[in-house]
One Martini backbone bead per residue (centre of mass of N, CA, C, O) as a GRO file, in nm:
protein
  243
    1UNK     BB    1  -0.811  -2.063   0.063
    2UNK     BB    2  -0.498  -2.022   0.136
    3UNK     BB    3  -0.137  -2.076   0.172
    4UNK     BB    4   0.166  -1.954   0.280
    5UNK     BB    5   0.542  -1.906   0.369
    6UNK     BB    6   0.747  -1.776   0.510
    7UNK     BB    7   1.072  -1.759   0.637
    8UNK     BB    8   0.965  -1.757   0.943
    9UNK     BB    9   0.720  -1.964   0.952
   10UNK     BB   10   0.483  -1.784   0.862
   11UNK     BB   11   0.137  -1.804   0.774
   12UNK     BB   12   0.001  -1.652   0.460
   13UNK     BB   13  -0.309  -1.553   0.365
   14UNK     BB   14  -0.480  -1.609   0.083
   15UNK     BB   15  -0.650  -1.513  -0.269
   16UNK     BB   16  -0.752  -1.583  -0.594
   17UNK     BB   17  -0.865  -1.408  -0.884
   18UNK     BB   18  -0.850  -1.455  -1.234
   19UNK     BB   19  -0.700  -1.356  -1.550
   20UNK     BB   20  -0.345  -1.277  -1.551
   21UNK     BB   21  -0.154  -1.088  -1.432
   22UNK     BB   22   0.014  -1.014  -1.123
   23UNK     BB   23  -0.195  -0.886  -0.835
   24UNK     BB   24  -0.105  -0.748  -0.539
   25UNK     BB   25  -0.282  -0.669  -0.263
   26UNK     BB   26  -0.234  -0.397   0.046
   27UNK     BB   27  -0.349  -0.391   0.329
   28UNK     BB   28  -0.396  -0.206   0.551
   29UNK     BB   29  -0.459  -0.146   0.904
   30UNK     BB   30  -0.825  -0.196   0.897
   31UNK     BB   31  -0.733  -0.459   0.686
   32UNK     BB   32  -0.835  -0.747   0.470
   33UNK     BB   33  -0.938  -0.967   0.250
   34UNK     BB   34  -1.240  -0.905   0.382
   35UNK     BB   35  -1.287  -0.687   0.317
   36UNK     BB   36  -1.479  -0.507   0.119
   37UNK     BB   37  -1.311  -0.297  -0.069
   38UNK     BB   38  -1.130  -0.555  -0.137
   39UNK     BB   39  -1.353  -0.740  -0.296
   40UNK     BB   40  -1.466  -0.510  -0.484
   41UNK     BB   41  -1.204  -0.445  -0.627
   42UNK     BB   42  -1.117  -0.759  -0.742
   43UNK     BB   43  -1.339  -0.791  -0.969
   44UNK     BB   44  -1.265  -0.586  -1.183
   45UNK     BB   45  -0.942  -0.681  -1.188
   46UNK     BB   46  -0.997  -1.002  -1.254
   47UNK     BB   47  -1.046  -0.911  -1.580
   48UNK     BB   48  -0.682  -0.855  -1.623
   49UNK     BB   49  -0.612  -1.008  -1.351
   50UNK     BB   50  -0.447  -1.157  -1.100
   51UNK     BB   51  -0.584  -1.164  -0.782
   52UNK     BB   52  -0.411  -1.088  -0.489
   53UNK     BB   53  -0.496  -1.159  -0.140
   54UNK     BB   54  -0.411  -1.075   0.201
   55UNK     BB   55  -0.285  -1.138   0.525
   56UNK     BB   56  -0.116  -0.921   0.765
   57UNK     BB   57   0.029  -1.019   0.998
   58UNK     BB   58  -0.192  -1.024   1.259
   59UNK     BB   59  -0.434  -1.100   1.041
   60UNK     BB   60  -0.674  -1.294   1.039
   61UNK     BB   61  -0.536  -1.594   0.869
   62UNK     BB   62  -0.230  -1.502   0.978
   63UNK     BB   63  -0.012  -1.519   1.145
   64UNK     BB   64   0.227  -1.410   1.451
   65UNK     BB   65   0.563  -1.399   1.503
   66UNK     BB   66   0.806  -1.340   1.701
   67UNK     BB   67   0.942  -1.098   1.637
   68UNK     BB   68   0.899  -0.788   1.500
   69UNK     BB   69   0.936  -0.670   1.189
   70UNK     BB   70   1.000  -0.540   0.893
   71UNK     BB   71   1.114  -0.762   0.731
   72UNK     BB   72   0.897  -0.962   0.754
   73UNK     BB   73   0.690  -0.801   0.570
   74UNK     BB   74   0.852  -0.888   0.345
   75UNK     BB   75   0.863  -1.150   0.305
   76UNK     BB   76   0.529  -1.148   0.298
   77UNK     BB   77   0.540  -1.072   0.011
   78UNK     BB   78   0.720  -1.275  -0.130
   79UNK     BB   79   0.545  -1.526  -0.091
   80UNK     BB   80   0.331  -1.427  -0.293
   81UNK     BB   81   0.455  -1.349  -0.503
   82UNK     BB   82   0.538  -1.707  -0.534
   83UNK     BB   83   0.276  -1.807  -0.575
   84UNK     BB   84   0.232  -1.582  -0.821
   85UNK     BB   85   0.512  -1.680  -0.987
   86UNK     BB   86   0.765  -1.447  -0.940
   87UNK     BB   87   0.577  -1.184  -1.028
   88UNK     BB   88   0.418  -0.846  -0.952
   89UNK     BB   89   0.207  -0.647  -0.900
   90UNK     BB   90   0.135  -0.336  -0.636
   91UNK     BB   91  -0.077  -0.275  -0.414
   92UNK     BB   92  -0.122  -0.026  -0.175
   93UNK     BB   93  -0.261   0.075   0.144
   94UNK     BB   94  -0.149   0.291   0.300
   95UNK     BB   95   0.000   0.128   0.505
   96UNK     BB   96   0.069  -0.037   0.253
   97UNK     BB   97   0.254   0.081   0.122
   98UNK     BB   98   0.513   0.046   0.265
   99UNK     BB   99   0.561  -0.237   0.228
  100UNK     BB  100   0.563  -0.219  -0.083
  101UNK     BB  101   0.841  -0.028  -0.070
  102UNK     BB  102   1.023  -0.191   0.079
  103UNK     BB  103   1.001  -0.419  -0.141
  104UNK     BB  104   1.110  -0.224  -0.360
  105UNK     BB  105   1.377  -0.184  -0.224
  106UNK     BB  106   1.469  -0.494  -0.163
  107UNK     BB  107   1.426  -0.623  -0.463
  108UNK     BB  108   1.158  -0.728  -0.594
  109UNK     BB  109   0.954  -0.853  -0.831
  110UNK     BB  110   0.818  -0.548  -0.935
  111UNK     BB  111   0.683  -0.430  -1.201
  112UNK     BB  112   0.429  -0.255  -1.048
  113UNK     BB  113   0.348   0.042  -0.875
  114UNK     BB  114   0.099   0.128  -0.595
  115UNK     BB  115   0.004   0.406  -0.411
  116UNK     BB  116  -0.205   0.474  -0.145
  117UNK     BB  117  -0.193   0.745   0.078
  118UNK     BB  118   0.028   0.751   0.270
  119UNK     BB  119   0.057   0.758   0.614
  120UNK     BB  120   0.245   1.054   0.654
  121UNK     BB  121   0.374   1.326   0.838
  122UNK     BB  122   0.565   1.563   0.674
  123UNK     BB  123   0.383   1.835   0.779
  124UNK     BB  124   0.315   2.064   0.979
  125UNK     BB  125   0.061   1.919   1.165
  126UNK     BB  126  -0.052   1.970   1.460
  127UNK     BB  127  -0.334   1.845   1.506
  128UNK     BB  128  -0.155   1.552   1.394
  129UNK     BB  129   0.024   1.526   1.646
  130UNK     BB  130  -0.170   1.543   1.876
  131UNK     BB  131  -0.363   1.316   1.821
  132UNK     BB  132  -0.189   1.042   1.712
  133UNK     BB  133  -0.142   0.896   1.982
  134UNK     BB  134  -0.430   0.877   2.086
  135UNK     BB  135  -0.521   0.725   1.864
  136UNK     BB  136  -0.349   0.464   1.873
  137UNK     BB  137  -0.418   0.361   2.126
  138UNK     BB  138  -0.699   0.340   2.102
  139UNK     BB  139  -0.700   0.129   1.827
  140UNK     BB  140  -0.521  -0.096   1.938
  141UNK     BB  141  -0.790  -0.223   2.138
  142UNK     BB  142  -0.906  -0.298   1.798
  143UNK     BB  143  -0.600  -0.320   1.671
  144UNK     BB  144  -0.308  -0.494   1.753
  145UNK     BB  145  -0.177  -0.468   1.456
  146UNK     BB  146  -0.085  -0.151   1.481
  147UNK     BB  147   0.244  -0.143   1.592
  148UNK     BB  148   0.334  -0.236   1.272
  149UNK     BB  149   0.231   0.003   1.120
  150UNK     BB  150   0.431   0.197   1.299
  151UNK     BB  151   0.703   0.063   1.236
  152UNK     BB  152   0.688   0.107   0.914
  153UNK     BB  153   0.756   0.412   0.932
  154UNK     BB  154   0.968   0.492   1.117
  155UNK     BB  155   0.802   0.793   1.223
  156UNK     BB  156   0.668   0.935   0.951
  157UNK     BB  157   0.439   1.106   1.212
  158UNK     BB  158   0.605   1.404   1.290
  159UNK     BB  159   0.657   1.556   1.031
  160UNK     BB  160   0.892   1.476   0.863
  161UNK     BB  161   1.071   1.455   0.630
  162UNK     BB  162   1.181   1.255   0.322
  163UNK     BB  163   1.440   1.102   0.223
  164UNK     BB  164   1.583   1.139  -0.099
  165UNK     BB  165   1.675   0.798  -0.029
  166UNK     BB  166   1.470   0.641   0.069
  167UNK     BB  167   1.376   0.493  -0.262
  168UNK     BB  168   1.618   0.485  -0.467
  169UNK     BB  169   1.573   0.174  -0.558
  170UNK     BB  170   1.253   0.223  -0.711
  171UNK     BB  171   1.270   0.195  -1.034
  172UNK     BB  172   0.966   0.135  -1.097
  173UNK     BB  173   0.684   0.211  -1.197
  174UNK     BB  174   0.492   0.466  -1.014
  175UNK     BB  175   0.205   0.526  -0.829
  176UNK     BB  176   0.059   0.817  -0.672
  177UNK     BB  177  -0.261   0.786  -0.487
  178UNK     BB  178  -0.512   1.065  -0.480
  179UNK     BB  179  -0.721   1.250  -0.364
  180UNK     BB  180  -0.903   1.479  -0.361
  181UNK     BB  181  -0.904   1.809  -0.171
  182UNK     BB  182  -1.227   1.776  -0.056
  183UNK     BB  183  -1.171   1.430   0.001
  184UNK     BB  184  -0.906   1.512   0.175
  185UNK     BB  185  -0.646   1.535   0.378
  186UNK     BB  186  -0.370   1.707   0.376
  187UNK     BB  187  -0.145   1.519   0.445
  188UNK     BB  188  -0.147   1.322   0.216
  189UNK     BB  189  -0.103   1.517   0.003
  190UNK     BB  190   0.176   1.571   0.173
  191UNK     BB  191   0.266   1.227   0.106
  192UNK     BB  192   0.214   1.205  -0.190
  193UNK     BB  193   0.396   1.398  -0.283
  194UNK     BB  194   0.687   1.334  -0.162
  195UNK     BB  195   0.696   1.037  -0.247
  196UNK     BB  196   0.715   1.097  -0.536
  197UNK     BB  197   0.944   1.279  -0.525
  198UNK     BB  198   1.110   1.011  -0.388
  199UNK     BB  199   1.103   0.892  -0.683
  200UNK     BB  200   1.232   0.832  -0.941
  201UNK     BB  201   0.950   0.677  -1.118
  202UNK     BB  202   0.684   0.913  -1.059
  203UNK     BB  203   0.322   0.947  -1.015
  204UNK     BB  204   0.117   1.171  -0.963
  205UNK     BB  205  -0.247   1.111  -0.885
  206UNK     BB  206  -0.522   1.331  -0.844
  207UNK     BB  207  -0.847   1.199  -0.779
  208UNK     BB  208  -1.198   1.123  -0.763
  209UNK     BB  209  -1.208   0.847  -0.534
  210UNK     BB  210  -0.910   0.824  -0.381
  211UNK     BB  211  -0.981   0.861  -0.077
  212UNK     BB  212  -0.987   0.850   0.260
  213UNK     BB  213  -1.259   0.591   0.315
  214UNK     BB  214  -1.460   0.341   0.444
  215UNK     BB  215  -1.554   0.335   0.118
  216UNK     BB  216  -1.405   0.235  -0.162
  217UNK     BB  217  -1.391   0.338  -0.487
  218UNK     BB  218  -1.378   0.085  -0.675
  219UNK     BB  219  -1.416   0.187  -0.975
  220UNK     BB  220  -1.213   0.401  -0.950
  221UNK     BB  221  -0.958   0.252  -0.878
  222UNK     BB  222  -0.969   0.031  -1.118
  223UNK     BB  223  -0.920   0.195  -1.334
  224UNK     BB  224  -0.636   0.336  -1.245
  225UNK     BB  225  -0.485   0.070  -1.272
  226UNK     BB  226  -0.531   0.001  -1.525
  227UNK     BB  227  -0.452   0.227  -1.664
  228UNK     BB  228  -0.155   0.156  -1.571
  229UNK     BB  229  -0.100  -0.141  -1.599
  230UNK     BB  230  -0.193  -0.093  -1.944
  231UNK     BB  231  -0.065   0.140  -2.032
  232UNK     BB  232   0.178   0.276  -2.288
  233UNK     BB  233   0.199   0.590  -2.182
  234UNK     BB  234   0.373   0.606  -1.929
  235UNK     BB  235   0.469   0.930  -1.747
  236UNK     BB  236   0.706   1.025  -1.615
  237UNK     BB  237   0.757   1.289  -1.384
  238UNK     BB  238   0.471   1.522  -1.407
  239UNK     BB  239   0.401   1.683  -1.144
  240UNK     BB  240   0.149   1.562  -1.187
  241UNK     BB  241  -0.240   1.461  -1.205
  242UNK     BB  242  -0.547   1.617  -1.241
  243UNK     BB  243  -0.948   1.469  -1.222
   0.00000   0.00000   0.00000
């Protein structure tokens, strides 16, 4: 394990593996660098990347400075980046997409960036909209750092659409990665959607595999993001494509 520090005096843990371009995993709400399938998923990537996992502050070993901000997230972000050389490719999960896109919009030197899943629910989908309060009540009392997930979402889970200019400085090459529609739910695909839609250049990317599930398809997942982030014919905005 190593150690970088954020800008306000933040400890956070980090491990790296592999050789060659530096790609950082952004692990979600519910992992962290020991989660499994982000050590599974390390293996195979690990074999064309220099992969950086870390630990999302008030996670695992890395400090919980207070008070929270989203800024903060981003700083911590940053010095991965920073420890990884000073730029590097960023792959984000669910809940970690958000701060992927945030310090990609932030001006962070990332060079290509893929974000899966993001947990937003952008379409009205009354069950999701019922149940998602006493869901987060009852997971914080098993996950404290799940209220700094809620925060980084900015509210963007009750339903409302995603503002055309929100991430519209995000401008290197995004993959926007989804399970297919039998093994994932509705909202994601709808917000998969809408995110891929508000960025300048990015491609909705929808495959079986890529579904949002306790045991993520590690070899399914690092396949795509190798495909994307060493394809020679990268094809932005091609209004998604399904496999």
């Amino acid at each position: 394990m190593h150690t970088t520090t954020s800008r306000d005096g933040t400890t956070v843990a980090y491990v790296s593996e592999g050789d060659g371009d530096p790609l950082v995993l952004v692990p979600g709400a519910f992992s962290y660098r020991r989660y499994p399938g982000l050590v599974k998923l390390a293996g195979p990537l690990a074999a064309r990347f220099t992969v950086y996992s870390y630990d999302r502050r008030g996670r695992g070993d890395s400090g919980d400075t207070k008070p929270y901000a989203v800024e903060r997230e981003i700083e911590d972000l940053a010095a991965v980046i920073d420890a990884a050389g000073g730029h590097a490719h960023v792959w984000g999960l669910s809940s970690g997409a958000v701060p992927a896109l945030e310090a990609a919009a932030a001006g962070l030197p990332i060079r290509r960036l893929a974000v899966h899943e993001p947990p937003f629910v952008v379409a009205f989908v009354l069950t999701m909209l019922r149940l998602m309060p006493k869901a987060w009540k009852t997971l914080t009392a098993v996950a404290p750092s799940l209220p700094y997930d809620a925060a980084i979402m900015r509210g963007y889970q009750e339903g409302r659409p995603l503002p055309a200019d929100q991430w519209a400085s995000v401008t290197m090459p995004t993959l926007v990665m989804c399970g297919a529609s039998k093994e994932t739910q509705a909202f994601f695909v709808h917000a998969a959607q809408a995110v891929a839609a508000a960025l300048p250049d990015a491609r909705l990317l929808q495959r079986r595999g890529l579904g949002h599930t306790k045991a993520l398809n590690a070899p399914v997942i690092a396949d795509t993001l190798i495909e994307f982030l060493t394809g020679p014919n990268y094809a932005a905005r091609t209004g998604g494509h399904h496999a």
